[in-house]
N, C-alpha and C positions, 0 to 999 in steps of 0.2 A: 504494500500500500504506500510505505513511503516513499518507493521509486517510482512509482505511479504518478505523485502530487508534485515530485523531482521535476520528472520528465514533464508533465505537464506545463508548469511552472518557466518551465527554461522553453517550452514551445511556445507560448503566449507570452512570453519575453518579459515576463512577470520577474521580478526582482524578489528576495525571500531574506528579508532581515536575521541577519545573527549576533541578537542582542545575547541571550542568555549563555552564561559557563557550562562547560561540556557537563555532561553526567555520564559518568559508569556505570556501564548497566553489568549488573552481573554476570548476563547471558549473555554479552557483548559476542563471545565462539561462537556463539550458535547462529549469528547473523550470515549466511551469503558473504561474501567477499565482494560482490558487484551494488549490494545495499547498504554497506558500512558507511558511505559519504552521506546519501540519503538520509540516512536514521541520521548521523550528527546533524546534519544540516536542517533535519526538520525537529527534533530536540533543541539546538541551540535556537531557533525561530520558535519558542514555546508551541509549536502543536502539535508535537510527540512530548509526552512525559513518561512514560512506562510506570511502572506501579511501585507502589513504596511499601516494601516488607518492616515488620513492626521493627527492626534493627538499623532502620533506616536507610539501608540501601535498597538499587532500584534496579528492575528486571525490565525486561522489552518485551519478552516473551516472542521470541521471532518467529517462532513457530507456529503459533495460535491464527488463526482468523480472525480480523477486527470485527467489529460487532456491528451493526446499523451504526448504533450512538457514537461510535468512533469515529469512524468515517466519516458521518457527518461533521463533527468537530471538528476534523481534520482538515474537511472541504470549506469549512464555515472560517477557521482559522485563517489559512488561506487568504480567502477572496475577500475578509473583513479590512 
């Protein structure tokens, strides 16, 4: 999904702020090698956050399917 919002972004010549400090995601291995920019780049532009374990570090879960509600935030993020 993130390379998806990437690739879109960079086709509508859409500019994608990177205000926010990286976050390590736990699961950061498990991401793809061709989504790794992707995921930073839409975490640092806050609309990727991944989930906050009570220990306070944070997963992606790269593996999982987004959900509707994600996706839409992601898209809503975006084009806001």
């Amino acid at each position: 999904m993130a390379v998806m919002i990437t690739r879109y972004a960079e086709y509508m010549k859409q500019s994608i702020s990177k205000s926010n400090e990286a976050i390590i995601f736990t699961d950061e291995s498990l991401t793809a090698d061709y989504a790794k920019a992707s995921v930073s780049t839409m975490q640092k532009a806050n609309i990727i956050n991944g989930v906050i374990a009570s220990d306070g570090s944070y997963s992606f879960a790269p593996k999982n399917n987004a959900t509707r509600a994600e996706a839409a935030k992601m898209i809503y993020q975006l084009v806001k």
